[in-house]
Residue, then its C-alpha position, 0 to 999 in steps of 0.5 A: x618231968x618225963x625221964x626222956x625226950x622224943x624229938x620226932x623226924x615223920x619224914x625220916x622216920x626218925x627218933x631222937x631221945x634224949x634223957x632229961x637228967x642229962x639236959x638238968x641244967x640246962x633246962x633250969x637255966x634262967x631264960x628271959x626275952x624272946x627265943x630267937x634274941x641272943x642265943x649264939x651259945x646254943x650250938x654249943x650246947x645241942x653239940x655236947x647233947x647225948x641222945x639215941x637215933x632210933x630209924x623206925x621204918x623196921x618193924x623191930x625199931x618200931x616196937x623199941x620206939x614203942x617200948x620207950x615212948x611207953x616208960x613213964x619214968x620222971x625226973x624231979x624238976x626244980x620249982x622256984x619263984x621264976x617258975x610260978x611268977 
Protein backbone atom coordinates (compact mmCIF):
# COMPACT_ATOMS: atom_id res chain seq x y z
CA UNK A 1 0.00 0.00 0.00
CA UNK A 2 1.32 3.54 -1.03
CA UNK A 3 3.29 5.28 2.11
CA UNK A 4 0.95 8.54 1.37
CA UNK A 5 -2.32 9.59 0.29
CA UNK A 6 -3.26 12.39 -1.98
CA UNK A 7 -6.71 13.77 -1.93
CA UNK A 8 -6.84 16.49 -4.78
CA UNK A 9 -8.90 19.68 -4.70
CA UNK A 10 -8.47 20.96 -8.91
CA UNK A 11 -10.60 23.95 -8.11
CA UNK A 12 -8.43 25.03 -5.32
CA UNK A 13 -5.66 23.90 -6.41
CA UNK A 14 -5.02 21.95 -3.21
CA UNK A 15 -3.25 18.83 -1.96
CA UNK A 16 -4.20 17.02 1.09
CA UNK A 17 -1.54 14.30 1.99
CA UNK A 18 -2.01 12.16 4.41
CA UNK A 19 0.45 9.27 5.76
CA UNK A 20 -1.02 5.89 5.65
CA UNK A 21 0.71 4.52 8.86
CA UNK A 22 -1.03 7.21 10.43
CA UNK A 23 -4.90 5.92 9.18
CA UNK A 24 -3.46 1.89 10.02
CA UNK A 25 -6.17 1.18 11.74
CA UNK A 26 -8.58 2.60 10.31
CA UNK A 27 -8.10 1.28 7.13
CA UNK A 28 -8.00 -2.23 8.49
CA UNK A 29 -11.00 -1.77 10.39
CA UNK A 30 -13.95 -4.19 9.44
CA UNK A 31 -16.43 -2.71 7.19
CA UNK A 32 -19.67 -4.05 5.91
CA UNK A 33 -22.83 -2.87 4.26
CA UNK A 34 -23.07 0.09 2.12
CA UNK A 35 -21.00 3.36 2.70
CA UNK A 36 -23.33 5.99 3.34
CA UNK A 37 -25.39 3.44 6.34
CA UNK A 38 -24.66 4.15 9.80
CA UNK A 39 -21.42 6.16 9.84
CA UNK A 40 -21.85 8.97 12.40
CA UNK A 41 -18.47 7.94 13.93
CA UNK A 42 -16.87 9.15 10.92
CA UNK A 43 -16.26 12.87 11.71
CA UNK A 44 -14.80 11.85 14.44
CA UNK A 45 -12.59 10.23 12.76
CA UNK A 46 -11.17 12.64 9.71
CA UNK A 47 -11.34 15.45 13.00
CA UNK A 48 -8.33 13.54 14.67
CA UNK A 49 -6.55 12.84 10.80
CA UNK A 50 -3.18 14.52 10.31
CA UNK A 51 -2.45 15.62 6.96
CA UNK A 52 -0.52 18.56 4.98
CA UNK A 53 -2.16 21.09 2.87
CA UNK A 54 -0.01 21.72 0.12
CA UNK A 55 -1.75 25.22 -2.34
CA UNK A 56 0.15 24.33 -5.57
CA UNK A 57 -0.68 27.62 -7.58
CA UNK A 58 3.21 28.47 -6.74
CA UNK A 59 5.51 26.98 -8.91
CA UNK A 60 8.06 26.17 -5.82
CA UNK A 61 4.64 24.15 -4.14
CA UNK A 62 4.11 22.58 -7.36
CA UNK A 63 7.73 20.96 -7.66
CA UNK A 64 7.35 19.62 -3.48
CA UNK A 65 3.91 18.25 -4.96
CA UNK A 66 5.66 16.83 -7.66
CA UNK A 67 8.54 15.46 -5.16
CA UNK A 68 5.78 13.55 -3.11
CA UNK A 69 3.67 12.27 -5.46
CA UNK A 70 6.99 11.00 -7.08
CA UNK A 71 8.12 8.65 -3.38
CA UNK A 72 7.14 5.39 -4.09
CA UNK A 73 7.23 4.58 -0.25
CA UNK A 74 5.03 1.40 0.82
CA UNK A 75 3.46 0.35 4.03
CA UNK A 76 2.88 -3.24 4.56
CA UNK A 77 -0.95 -3.99 4.57
CA UNK A 78 -2.75 -6.34 6.59
CA UNK A 79 -4.12 -9.68 4.43
CA UNK A 80 -6.84 -11.79 6.25
CA UNK A 81 -9.81 -13.97 5.24
CA UNK A 82 -12.30 -10.73 5.00
CA UNK A 83 -9.89 -9.31 2.52
CA UNK A 84 -9.85 -12.09 -0.14
CA UNK A 85 -13.51 -13.40 0.61
Amino acid sequence: MPATIILNDLIRETAYIYKTQDLYEQIHGNYFGAASKNNKWMPLIYNTIQYETIRYDDIDKRAELINIVKDESLIRYRIDARNIS
